[in-house]
C-alpha positions in Angstrom: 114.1 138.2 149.4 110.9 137.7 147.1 112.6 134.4 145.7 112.9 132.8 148.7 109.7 134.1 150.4 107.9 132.0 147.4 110.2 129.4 148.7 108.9 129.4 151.8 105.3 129.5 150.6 106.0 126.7 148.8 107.2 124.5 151.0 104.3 125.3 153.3 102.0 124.8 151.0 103.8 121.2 150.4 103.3 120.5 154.2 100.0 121.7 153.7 98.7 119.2 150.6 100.6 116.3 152.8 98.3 117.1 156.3 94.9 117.8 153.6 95.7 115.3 151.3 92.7 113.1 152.1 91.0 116.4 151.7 92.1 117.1 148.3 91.3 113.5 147.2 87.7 114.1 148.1 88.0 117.3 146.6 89.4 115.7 143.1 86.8 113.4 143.3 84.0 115.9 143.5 85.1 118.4 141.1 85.5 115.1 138.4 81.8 113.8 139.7 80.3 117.5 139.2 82.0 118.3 135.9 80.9 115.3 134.1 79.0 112.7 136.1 75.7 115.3 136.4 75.2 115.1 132.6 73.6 112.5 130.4 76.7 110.9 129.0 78.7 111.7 131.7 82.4 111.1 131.9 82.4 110.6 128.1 82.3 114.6 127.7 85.6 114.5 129.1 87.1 112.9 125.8 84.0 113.9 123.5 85.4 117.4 123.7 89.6 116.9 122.3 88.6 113.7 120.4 86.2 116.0 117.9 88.9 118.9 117.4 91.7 116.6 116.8 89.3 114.4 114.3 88.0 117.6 112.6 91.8 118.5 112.2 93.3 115.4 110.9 90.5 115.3 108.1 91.0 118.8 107.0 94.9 118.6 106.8 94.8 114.7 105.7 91.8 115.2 102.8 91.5 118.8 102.6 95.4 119.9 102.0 96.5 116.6 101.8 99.0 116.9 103.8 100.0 112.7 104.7 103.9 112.7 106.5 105.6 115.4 108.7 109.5 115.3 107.2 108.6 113.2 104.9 108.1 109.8 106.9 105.9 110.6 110.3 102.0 110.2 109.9 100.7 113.1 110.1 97.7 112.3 111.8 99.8 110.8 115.0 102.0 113.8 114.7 99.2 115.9 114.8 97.8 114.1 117.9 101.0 113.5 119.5 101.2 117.8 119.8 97.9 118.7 120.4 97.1 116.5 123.6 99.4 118.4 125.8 98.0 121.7 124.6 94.8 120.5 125.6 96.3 119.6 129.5 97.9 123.1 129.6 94.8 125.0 128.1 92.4 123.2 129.9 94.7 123.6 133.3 94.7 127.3 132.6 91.0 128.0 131.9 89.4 125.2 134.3 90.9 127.4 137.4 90.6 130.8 136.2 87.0 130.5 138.1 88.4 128.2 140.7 88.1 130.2 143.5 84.7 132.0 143.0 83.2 128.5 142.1 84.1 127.1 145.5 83.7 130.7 147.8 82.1 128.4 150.9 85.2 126.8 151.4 87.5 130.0 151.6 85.5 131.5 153.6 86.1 128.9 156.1 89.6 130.6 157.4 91.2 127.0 158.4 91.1 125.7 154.5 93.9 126.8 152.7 92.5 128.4 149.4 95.9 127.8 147.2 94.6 124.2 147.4 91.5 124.9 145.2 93.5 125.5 141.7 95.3 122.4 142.4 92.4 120.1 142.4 91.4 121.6 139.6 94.7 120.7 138.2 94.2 117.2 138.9 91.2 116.3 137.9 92.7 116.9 134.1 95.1 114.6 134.9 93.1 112.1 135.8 91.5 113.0 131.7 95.2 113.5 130.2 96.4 110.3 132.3 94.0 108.8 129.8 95.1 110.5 127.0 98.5 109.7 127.0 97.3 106.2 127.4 95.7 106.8 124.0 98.8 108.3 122.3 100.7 105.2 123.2 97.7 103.2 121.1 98.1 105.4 118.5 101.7 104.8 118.3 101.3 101.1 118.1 99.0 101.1 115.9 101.1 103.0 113.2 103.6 100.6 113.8 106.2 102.0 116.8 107.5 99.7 119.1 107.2 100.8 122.7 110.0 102.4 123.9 111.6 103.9 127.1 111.6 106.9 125.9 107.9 107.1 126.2 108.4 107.2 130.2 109.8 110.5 129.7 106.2 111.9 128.9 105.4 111.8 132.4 108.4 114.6 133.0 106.5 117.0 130.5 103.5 116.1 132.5 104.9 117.1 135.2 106.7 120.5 134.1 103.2 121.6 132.6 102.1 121.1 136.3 104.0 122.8 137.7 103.9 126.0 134.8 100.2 125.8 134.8 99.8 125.5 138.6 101.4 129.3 139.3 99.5 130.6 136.2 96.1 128.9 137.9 97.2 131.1 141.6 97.6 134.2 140.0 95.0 134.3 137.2 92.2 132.5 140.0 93.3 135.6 142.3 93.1 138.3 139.6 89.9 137.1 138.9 87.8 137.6 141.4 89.0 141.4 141.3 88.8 141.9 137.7 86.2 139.4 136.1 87.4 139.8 132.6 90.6 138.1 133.1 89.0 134.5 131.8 87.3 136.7 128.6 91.0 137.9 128.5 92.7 134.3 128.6 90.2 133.0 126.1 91.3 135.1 123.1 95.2 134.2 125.0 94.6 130.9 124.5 93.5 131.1 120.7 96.6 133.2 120.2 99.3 130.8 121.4 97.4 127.8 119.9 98.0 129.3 116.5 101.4 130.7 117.3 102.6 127.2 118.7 104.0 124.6 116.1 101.1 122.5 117.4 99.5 121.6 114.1 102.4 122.7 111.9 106.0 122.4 112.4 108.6 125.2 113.5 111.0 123.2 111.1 108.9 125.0 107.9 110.3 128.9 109.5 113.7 130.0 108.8 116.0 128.5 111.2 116.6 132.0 112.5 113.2 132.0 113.6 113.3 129.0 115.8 114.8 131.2 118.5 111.4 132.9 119.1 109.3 130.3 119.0 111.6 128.4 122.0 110.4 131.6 123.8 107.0 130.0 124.4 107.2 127.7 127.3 104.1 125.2 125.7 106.8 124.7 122.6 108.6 122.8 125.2 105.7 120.8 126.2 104.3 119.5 122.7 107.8 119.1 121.3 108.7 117.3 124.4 105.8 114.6 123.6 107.3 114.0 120.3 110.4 113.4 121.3 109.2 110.9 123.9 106.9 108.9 121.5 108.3 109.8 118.0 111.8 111.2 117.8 113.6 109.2 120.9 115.2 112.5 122.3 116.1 112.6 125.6 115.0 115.9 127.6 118.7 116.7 128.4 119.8 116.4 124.9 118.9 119.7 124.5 120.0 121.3 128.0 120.0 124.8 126.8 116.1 124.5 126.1 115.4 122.8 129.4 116.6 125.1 131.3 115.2 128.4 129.5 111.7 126.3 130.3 112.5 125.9 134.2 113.8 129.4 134.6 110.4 130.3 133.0 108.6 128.5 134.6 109.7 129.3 138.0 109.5 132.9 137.1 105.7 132.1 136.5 105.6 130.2 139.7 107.0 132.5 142.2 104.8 135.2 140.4 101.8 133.2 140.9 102.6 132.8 144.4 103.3 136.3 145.4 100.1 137.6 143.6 98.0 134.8 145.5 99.8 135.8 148.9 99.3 139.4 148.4 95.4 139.0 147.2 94.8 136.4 150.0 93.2 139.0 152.1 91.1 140.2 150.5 89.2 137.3 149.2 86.8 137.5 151.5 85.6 141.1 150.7 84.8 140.1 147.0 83.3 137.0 147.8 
């Protein structure tokens, strides 16, 4: 009964992003204009940020422990790039809503605007940044020497199942919130945590294979080694089906949790706002 409640929700809220969808446009376009544009650079803090953390990486790995291929014949510089890009969407999805909700108070107090909309512009105003970055990755690609491929299209899948993962975290986390302020002090050291434990900037393939079990348990592992297989590795997302769907049964786990938390808090946003 809870499943398909969430169900429900769901597909209202769908009705509800087509009706406000000039809305949420605006809305996109604001957030982007008041998280960058008021500064004096401007929209180049949006790369400033990833672009330094991934250069300060590949020089201590590449000079400091010399480490120069992944498996002996990937770069380990585009490898390293190729992972972390994604954990920056999904990190930066997380954390950039946690406050969603509190940040834009005046407009759920108005009772006709639907608040679940708020995380989601949030959401998209990343991708508008990550759109960019995956631009990038297929640059960096060429420029160590591998051919476009078809399989590079498949990126926009990951994209698309970190949407949807990070969305139901943003709904419950941006609801829990406003009751319990330390939940974005708590999601901070989170997100250090499952950086390090996340074969971002080393690979799972250097733990005993009877360790790979548990780190498939994280849902991001999916994400970042989905990107290398799209750019470096030419795997389709099917190829390994038992994988894909352990992701989408976590995922919607996460999802329909996020929506009944943000359904039963609804209420009561008002009275902490």
């Amino acid at each position: 009964m809870r499943l398909l409640n969430a169900f429900k929700e769901f597909y209202f809220f769908l009705i509800d992003i087509w009706q406000n969808r000039f809305v949420i446009v605006q809305l996109t376009k604001r957030d982007f204009q008041n998280r960058y544009l008021g500064s004096y650079l401007g929209l180049p803090w949006a790369f400033i940020k990833p672009l330094a953390v991934v250069v300060v990486m590949w020089f201590a790995f590449t000079y400091g422990l010399k480490i120069g291929r992944v498996d002996d014949t990937i770069p380990f510089a585009m490898w390293l790039m190729i992972g972390i890009i994604p954990w920056f969407y999904v990190s930066e999805n997380v954390m950039g809503t946690v406050q969603s909700l509190l940040e834009y108070s005046f407009l759920i107090k108005n009772f006709s605007f639907r608040p679940g909309i708020i995380p989601l512009v949030k959401i998209l105003t990343n991708s508008l940044i990550h759109l960019f970055f995956i631009m990038v990755l297929g640059g960096i690609c060429l420029a160590y020497g591998y051919n476009p491929s078809v399989y590079w299209f498949q990126v926009f899948y990951y994209m698309a199942c970190g949407i949807i993962l990070t969305l139901g975290m943003s709904w419950c986390f941006s609801a829990l919130h406003l009751f319990v302020r330390d939940i974005s002090h708590l999601l901070e050291v989170a997100v250090q945590l499952f950086f390090w434990g996340t074969p971002i900037i080393w690979s799972y393939k250097m733990l005993p294979e009877k360790i790979y079990f548990f780190m498939k348990l994280n849902p991001v592992f999916y994400l970042v080694e989905g990107y290398r297989n799209s750019f470096i590795y030419e795997i389709w997302f099917f190829e390994d089906l038992q994988l894909t769907l352990y992701y989408w049964c976590v995922t919607l786990v996460v999802f329909v949790s996020g929506v009944f938390v943000f359904k039963k808090l609804k209420p009561h946003f008002a009275d902490v706002l």
